[in-house]
N, C-alpha and C positions, 0 to 999 in steps of 0.2 A: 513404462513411463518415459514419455519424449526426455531433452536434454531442457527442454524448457520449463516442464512441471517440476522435474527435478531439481530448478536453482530455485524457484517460487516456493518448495517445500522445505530446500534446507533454509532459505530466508524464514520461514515461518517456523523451523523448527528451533532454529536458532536465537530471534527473537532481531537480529542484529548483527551488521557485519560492518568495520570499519578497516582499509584498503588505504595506506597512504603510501608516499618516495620511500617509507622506512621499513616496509610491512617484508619479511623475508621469506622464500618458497617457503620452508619449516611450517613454519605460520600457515600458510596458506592452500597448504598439501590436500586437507581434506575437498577443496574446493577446484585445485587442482586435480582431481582424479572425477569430478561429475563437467567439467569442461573438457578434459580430455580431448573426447572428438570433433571438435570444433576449434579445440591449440591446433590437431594435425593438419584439420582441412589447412589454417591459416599459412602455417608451415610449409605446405606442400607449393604455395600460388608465393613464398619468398618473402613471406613478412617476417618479420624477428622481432618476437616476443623477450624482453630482456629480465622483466620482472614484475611480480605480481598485480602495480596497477595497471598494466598493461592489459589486466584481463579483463578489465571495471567494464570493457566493451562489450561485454558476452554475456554479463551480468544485466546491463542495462538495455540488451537486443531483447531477451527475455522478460524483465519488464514490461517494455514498451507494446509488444507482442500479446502479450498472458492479460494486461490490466490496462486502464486508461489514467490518462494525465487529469488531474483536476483542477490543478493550483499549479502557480509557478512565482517565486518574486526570484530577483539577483540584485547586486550592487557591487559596486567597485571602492576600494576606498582611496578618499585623496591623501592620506597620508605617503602614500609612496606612489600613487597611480600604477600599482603592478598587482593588487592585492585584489582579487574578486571572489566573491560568492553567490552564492547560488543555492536555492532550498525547491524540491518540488515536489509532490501530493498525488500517492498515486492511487484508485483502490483496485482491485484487485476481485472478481465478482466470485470468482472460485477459486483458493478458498474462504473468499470473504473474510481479506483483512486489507488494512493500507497499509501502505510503504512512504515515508518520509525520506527524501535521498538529498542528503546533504553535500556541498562540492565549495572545497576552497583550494584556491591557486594562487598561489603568487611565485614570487623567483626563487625562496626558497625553499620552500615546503607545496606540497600538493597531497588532496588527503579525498577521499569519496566516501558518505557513509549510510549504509541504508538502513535502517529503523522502522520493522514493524510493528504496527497497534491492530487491537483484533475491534476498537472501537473508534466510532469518530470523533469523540471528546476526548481520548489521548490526542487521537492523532494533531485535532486540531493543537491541541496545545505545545505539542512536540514544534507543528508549525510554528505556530507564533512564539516561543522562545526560541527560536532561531532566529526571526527577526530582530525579537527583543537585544539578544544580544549584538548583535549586526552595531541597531540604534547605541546601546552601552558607547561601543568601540568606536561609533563615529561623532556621539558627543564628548565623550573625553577628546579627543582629537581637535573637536570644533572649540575647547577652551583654552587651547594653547596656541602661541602666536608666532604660527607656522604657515607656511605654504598649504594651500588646501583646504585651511579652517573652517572658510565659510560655506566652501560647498558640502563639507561633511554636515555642517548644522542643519544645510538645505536637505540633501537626503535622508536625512536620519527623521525629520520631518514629516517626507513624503512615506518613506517607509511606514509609518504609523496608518496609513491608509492602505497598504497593505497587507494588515493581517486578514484573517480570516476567523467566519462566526460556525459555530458546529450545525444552526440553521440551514445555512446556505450552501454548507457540503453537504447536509442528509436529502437537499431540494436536486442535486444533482446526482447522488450515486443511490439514492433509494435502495440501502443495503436492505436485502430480506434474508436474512439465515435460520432453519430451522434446525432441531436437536431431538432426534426421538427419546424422550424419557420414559416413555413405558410401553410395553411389550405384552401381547399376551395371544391364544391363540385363535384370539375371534379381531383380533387387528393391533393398532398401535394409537401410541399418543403423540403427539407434537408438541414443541413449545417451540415457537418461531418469533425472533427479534426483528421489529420492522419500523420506520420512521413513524408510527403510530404510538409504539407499545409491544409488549410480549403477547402474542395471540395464540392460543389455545385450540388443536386442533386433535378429534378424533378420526382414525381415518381404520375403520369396518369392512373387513372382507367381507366377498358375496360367492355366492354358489358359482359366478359366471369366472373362468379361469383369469387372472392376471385385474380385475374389478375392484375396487376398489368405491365406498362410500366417503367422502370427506364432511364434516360437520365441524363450524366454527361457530363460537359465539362471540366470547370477549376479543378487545372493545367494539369492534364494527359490525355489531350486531347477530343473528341469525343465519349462517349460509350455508347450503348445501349444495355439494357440485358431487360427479363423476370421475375418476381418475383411473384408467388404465396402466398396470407400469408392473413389468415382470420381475424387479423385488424389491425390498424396502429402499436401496439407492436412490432409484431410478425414481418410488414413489415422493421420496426427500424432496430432489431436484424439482419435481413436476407440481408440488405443493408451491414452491417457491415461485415457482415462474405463475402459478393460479395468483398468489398473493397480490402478486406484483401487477397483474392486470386488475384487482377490483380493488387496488390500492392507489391505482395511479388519481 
């Protein structure tokens, strides 16, 4: 397994991982040992890594790499003009989850946190309660009569037009994930999650080596296809991606 699946799989084993100024190797040891060979390359070219969020870089190359960006909002707040954040939306096609990656900076504290959901209505929701809160901290701000008040009112405003609907993510990451539920020696069953619904799928060996019949009914009706795939993985996979073209 690359160094790449490997940080993608302890994020999803984990559920969650939050990295801030205060986080100590101790802490961070387990995570430290699946970066390893990418602290030495860094090492070796004279960078110096001092502590743990130093490594948020390794974490997010992986990311960026493994899944796509879908969403993004930031804002800065006028209470001190030092203070920003930032939330962004990632999914992730295999193994079909999103990652929510939260990031605050300012002059004292600096914190990164990544937050997987295995569905889109968490994840949305994770999104937009980070805005929400954003909004909290910059209309308390905009009632007090201080420096900065009104622009806080002003973005805490616009931010409301930034959240995000579970619609409009499922229109763009069309997750299709299947789960073979039954097993037997004349083929298998499927149950596959798709912006549709749960669809139902039997998939019938054939006398011809590595063949495979596939039969869908619920909701999209009647379908029969062909699928080639030398063993139940590889038949998973090859369902999904079939899905996904008489889905689009």
């Amino acid at each position: 397994m690359s160094i790449i699946d490997k940080i993608i799989e302890k994020l999803k084993e984990d559920g969650s991982l939050e990295v801030t100024s205060d986080t100590t190797f101790d802490e961070f040891k387990d995570w430290e040992k699946i970066l390893k060979p990418w602290i030495e390359e860094e090492e070796k070219k004279g960078t110096i890594l001092v502590r743990p969020l130093d490594y948020v870089d390794f974490i997010d190359k992986a990311i960026s790499e493994k899944c796509e960006k879908i969403e993004e909002s930031e804002t800065d707040f006028p209470a001190t003009w030092e203070g920003y954040s930032k939330v962004e939306l990632y999914y992730c096609k295999e193994p079909n989850i999103f990652i929510v990656r939260e990031l605050h900076n300012d002059s004292d504290f600096t914190g990164v946190k990544y937050t997987v959901h295995k569905s889109v209505e968490s994840a949305v929701r994770d999104y937009n309660g980070t805005i929400d809160s954003w909004i909290d901290t910059l209309l308390d701000h905009s009632r007090l009569e201080v420096r900065g008040a009104e622009e806080s009112e002003e973005r805490a405003k616009e931010l409301e037009h930034e959240k995000i609907s579970v619609e409009e993510i499922k229109k763009k990451v069309k997750p299709i994930f299947c789960v073979e539920t039954g097993r037997g020696t004349k083929g298998s069953v499927f149950v596959c999650d798709t912006p549709r619904g749960s669809i139902v799928l039997k998939a019938l060996k054939t006398r011809e080596p590595y063949k495979w019949d596939i039969f869908s009914e619920h909701p999209i009706g009647r379908y029969k296809t062909i699928i080639y795939a030398r063993n139940r993985r590889e038949l998973r996979k090859k369902i999904e991606e079939w899905l996904e073209r008489i889905l689009e």
